[in-house]
LOLUMFI-155544 format. One record per residue (C-alpha): x, y, z; residue in one letter; chain. Coordinates in Angstrom, 2 decimals. Layout:
// LOLUMFI-155544
<pt><xx>X</xx><yy>Y</yy><zz>Z</zz><loke>A</loke><rovo>A</rovo></pt>
...
//
This chain:
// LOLUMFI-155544
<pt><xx>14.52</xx><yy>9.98</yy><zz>7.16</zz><loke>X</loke><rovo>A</rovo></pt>
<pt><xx>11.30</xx><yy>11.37</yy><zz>9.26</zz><loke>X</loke><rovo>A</rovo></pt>
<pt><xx>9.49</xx><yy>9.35</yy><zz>11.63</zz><loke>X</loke><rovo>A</rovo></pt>
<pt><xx>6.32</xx><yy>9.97</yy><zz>9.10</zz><loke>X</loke><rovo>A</rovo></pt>
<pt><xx>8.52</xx><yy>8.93</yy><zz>5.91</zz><loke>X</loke><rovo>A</rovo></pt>
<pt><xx>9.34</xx><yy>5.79</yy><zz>8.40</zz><loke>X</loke><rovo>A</rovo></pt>
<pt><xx>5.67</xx><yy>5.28</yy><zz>9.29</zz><loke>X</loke><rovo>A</rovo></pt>
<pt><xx>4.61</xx><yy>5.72</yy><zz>5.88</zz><loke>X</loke><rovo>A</rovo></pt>
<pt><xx>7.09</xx><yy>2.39</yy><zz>4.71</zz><loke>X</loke><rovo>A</rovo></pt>
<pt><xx>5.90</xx><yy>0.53</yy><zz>7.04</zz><loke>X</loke><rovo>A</rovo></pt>
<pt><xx>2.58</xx><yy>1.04</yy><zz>5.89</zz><loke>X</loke><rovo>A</rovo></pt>
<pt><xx>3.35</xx><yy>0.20</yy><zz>2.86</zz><loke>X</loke><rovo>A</rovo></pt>
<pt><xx>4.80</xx><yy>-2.43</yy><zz>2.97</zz><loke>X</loke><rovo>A</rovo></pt>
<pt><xx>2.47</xx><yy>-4.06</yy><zz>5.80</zz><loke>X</loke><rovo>A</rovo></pt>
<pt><xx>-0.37</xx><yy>-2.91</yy><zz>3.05</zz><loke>X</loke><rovo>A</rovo></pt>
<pt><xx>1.00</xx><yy>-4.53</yy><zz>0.26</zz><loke>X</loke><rovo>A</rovo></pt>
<pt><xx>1.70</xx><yy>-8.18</yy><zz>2.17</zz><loke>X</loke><rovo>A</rovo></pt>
<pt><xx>-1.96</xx><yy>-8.35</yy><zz>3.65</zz><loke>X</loke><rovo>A</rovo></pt>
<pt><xx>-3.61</xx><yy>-7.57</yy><zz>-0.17</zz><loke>X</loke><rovo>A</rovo></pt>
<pt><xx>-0.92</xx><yy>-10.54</yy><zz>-1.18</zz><loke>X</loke><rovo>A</rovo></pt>
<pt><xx>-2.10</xx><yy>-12.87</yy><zz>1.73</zz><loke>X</loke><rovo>A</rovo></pt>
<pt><xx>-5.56</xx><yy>-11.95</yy><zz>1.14</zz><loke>X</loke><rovo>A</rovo></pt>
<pt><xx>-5.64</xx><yy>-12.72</yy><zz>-2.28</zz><loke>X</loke><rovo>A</rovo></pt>
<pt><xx>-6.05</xx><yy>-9.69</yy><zz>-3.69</zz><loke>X</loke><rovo>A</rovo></pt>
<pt><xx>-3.35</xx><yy>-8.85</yy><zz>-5.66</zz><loke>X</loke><rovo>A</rovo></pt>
<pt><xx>0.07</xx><yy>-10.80</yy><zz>-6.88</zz><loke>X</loke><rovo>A</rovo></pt>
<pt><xx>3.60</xx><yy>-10.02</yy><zz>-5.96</zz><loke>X</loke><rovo>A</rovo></pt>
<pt><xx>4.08</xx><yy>-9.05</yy><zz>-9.39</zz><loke>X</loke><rovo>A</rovo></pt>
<pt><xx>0.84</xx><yy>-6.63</yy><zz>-8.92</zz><loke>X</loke><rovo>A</rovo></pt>
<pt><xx>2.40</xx><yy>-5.32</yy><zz>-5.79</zz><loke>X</loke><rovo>A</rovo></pt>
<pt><xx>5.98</xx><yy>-4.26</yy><zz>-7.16</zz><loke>X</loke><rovo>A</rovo></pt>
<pt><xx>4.53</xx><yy>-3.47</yy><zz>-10.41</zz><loke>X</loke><rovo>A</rovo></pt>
<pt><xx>2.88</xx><yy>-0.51</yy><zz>-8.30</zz><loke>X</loke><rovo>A</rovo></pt>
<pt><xx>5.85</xx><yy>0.10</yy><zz>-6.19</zz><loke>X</loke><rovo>A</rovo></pt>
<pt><xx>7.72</xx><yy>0.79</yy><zz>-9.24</zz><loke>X</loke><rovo>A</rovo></pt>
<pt><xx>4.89</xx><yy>3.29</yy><zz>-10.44</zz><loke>X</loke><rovo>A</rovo></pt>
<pt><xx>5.07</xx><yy>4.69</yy><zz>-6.69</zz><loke>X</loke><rovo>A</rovo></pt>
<pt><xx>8.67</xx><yy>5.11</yy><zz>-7.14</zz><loke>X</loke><rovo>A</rovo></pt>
<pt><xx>8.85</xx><yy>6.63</yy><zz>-10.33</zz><loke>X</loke><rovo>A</rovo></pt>
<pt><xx>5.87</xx><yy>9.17</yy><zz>-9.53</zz><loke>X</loke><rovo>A</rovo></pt>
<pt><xx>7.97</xx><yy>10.21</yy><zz>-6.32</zz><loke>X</loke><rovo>A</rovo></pt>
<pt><xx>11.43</xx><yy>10.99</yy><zz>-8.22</zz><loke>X</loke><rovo>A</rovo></pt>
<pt><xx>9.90</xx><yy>12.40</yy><zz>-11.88</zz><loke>X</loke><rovo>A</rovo></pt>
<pt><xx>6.79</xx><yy>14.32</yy><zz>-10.20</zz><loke>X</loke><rovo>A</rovo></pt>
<pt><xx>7.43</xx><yy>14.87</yy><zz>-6.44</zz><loke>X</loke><rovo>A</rovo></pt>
<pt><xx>4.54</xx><yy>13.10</yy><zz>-5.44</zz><loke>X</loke><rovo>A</rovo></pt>
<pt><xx>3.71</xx><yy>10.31</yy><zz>-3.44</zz><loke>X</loke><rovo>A</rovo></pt>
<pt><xx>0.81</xx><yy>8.62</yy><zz>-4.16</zz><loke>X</loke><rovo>A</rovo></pt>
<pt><xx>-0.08</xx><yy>4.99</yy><zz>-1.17</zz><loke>X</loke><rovo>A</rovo></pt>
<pt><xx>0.05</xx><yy>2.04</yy><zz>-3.29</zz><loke>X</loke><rovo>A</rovo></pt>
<pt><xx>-3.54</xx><yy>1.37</yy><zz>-2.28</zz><loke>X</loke><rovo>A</rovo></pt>
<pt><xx>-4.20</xx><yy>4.71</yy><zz>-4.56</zz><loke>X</loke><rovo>A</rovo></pt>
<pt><xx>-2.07</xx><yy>2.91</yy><zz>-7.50</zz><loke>X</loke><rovo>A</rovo></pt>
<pt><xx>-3.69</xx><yy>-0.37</yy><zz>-7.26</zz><loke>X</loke><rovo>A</rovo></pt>
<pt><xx>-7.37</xx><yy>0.98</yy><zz>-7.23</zz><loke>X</loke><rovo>A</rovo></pt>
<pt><xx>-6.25</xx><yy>3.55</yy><zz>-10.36</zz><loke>X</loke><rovo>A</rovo></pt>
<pt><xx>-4.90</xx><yy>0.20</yy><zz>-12.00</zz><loke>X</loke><rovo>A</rovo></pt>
<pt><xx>-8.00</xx><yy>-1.72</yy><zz>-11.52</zz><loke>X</loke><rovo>A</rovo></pt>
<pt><xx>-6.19</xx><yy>-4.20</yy><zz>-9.50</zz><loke>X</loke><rovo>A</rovo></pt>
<pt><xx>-7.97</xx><yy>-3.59</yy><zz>-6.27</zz><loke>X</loke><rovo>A</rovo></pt>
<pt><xx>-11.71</xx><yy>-2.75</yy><zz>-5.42</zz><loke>X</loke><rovo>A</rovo></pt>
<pt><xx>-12.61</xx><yy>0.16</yy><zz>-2.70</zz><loke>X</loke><rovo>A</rovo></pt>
<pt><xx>-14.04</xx><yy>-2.68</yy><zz>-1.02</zz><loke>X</loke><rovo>A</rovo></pt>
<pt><xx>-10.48</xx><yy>-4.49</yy><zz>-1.35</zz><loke>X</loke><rovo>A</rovo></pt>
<pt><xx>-8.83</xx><yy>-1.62</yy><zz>0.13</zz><loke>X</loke><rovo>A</rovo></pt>
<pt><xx>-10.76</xx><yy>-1.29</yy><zz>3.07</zz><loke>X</loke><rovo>A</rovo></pt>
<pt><xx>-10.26</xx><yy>-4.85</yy><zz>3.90</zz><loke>X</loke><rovo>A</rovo></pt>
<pt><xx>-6.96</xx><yy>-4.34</yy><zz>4.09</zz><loke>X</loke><rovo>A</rovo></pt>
<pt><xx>-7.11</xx><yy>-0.95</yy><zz>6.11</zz><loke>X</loke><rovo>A</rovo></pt>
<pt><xx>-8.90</xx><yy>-2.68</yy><zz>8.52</zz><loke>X</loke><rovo>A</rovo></pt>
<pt><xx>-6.65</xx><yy>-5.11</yy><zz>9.01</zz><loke>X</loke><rovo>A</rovo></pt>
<pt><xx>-3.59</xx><yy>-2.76</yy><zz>9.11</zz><loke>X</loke><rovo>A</rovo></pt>
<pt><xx>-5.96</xx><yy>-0.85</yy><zz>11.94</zz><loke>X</loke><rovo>A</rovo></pt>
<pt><xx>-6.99</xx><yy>-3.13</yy><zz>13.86</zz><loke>X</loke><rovo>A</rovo></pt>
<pt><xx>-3.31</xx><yy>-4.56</yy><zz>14.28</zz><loke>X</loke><rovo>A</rovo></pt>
<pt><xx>-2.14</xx><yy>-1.01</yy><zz>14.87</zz><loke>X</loke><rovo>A</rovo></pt>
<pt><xx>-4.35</xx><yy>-0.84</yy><zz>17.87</zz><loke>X</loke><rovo>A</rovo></pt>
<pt><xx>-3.77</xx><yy>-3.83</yy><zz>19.54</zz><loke>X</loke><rovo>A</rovo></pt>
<pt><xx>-0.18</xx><yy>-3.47</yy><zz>19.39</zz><loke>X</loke><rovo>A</rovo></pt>
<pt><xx>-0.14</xx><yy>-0.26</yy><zz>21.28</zz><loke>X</loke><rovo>A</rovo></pt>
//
């Protein structure tokens, strides 16, 4: 596995626990677009965040999303 595969994982799942702590999704939500992720990575190639798959779904705003990057950011720097 690459370090960016690695990175990208972590990501995800560090995206996908704030949106749950913040209220903006489920944990159903969340592995209900994990399993889309999934299945879009084996049947088409592609890999698609699961922020992408939640705003496509209607399950999270832009505004949402954001949120949530900014979280993931701001954590990102300080722990450097």
């Amino acid at each position: 596995m690459s370090d960016k595969t690695r990175k990208v994982e972590i990501y995800e799942k560090r995206f996908g626990i704030i949106a749950i702590e913040k209220g903006f999704i489920t944990p159903d939500e969340l592995i209900d677009g994990l399993k889309v992720q999934v299945r879009e990575d084996i049947e088409k190639g592609t890999h698609r965040l699961i922020g992408t798959i939640l705003f496509d779904q209607d399950i999270m705003t832009d505004i949402q999303i954001n949120e949530v990057l900014e979280v993931l950011l701001g954590s990102n720097v300080s722990s450097q």
